[in-house]
C-alpha positions as CSV (number, residue, x, y, z in Angstrom):
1,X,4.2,-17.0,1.4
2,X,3.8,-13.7,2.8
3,X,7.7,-12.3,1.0
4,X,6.1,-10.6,-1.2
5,X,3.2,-8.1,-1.2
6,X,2.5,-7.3,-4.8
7,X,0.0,-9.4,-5.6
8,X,-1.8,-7.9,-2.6
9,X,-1.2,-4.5,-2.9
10,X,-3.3,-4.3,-6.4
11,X,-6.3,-5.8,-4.5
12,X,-5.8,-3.5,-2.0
13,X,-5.7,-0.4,-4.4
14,X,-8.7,-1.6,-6.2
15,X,-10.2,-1.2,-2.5
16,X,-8.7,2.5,-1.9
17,X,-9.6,3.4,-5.2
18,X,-13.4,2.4,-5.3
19,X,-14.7,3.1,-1.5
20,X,-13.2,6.7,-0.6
21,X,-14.4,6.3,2.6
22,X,-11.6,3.3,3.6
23,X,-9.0,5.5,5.6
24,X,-6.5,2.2,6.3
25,X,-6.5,-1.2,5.7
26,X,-3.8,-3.6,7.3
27,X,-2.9,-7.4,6.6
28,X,-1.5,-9.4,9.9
29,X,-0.6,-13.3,9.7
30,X,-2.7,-15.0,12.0
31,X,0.6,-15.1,14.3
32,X,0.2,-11.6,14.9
33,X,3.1,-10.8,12.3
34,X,2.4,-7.8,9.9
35,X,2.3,-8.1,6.1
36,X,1.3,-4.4,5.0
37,X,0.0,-1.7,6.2
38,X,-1.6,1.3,3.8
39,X,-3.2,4.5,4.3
40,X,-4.5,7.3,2.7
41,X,-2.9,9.9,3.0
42,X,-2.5,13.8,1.3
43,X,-0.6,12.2,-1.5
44,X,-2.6,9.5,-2.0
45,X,-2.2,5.8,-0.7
46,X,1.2,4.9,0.7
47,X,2.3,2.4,2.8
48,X,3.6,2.6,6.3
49,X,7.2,1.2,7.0
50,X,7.3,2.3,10.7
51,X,8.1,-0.5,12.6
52,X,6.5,0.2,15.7
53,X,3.4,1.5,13.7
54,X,2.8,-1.6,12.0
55,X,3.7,-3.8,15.1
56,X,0.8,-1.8,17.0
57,X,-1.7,-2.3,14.6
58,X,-0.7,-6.4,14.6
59,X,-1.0,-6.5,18.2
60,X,-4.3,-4.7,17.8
61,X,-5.5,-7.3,15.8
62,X,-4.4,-9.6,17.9
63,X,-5.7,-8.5,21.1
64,X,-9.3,-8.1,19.4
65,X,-9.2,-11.3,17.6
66,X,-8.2,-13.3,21.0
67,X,-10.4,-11.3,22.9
68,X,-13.1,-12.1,20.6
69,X,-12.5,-15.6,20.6
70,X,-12.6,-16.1,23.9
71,X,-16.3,-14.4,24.4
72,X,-17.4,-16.5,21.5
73,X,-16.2,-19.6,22.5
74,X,-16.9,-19.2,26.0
75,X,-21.2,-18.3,25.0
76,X,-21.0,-21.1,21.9
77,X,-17.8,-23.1,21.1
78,X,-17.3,-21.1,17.6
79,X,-14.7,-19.0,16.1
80,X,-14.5,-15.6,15.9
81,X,-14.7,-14.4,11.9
82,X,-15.5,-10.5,12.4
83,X,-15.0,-7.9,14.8
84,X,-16.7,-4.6,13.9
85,X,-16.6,-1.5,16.2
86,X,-18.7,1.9,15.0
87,X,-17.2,5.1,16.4
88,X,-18.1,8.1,16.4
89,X,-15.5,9.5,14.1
90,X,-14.2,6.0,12.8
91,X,-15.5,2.4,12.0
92,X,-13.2,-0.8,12.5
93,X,-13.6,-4.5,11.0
94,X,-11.0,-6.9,11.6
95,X,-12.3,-10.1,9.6
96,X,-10.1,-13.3,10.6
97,X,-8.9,-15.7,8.2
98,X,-7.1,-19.1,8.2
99,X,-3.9,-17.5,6.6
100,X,-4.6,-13.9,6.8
101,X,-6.2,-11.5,9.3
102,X,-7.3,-8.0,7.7
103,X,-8.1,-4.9,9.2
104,X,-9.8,-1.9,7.7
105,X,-11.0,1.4,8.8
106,X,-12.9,3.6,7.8
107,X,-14.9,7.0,8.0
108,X,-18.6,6.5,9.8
109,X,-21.0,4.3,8.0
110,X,-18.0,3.4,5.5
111,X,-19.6,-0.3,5.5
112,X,-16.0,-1.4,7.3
113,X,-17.4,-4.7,8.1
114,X,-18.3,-5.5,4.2
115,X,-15.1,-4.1,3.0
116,X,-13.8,-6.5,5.1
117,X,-14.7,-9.4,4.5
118,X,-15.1,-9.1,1.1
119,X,-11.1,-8.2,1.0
120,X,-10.6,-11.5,3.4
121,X,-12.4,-13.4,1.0
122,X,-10.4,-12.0,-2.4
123,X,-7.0,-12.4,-0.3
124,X,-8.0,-16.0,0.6
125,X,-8.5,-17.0,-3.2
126,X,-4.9,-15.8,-4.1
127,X,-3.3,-17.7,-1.4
């Protein structure tokens, strides 16, 4: 399911290309297992192959999204859906899927959250 990335990746450029505040966006299975990771760069929006790169951003996700779920559940029995951090130089939204686990970050008051889940949901339809 998750071989091939190119039905994902012009998604994800339509996302680069119409909110120039989005800095990074990664893809995880919900096993912790990356799919993609792209960023933008100087020369525009390439993807990072760096293994141990990727693998920290996955375990990122991971440790936010069990983290999360285990204050949620313990205060109401539900599932985590959305993580959103605001820093002060960077904003972070990890928006949790049944297949697929998306992060994206972006510059301050880059509406992370939305771009989130709004991907989650586009990414949901196509698998």
């Amino acid at each position: 399911m998750y071989d091939s990335t190119e039905g994902f990746r012009s998604v994800l450029n339509e996302v680069f290309e119409q909110n120039s505040q989005v800095l990074m966006i990664s893809l995880t299975t919900p096993e912790g297992l990356p799919i993609v990771l792209l960023s933008r760069g100087e020369s525009g929006i390439e993807e990072i192959t760096d293994g141990s790169i990727t693998n920290r951003y996955a375990a990122l996700v991971g440790a936010s999204t069990s983290l999360g779920d285990r204050t949620l559940s313990t205060l109401s029995q539900e599932k985590v859906r959305l993580i959103h951090v605001q820093g002060e130089s960077r904003d972070i939204a990890i928006s949790i899927a049944e297949k697929v686990i998306t992060l994206v970050i972006t510059e301050p008051s880059g509406s992370a959250n939305l771009l989130a889940e709004k991907l989650t949901n586009s990414l949901k339809v196509q698998m």
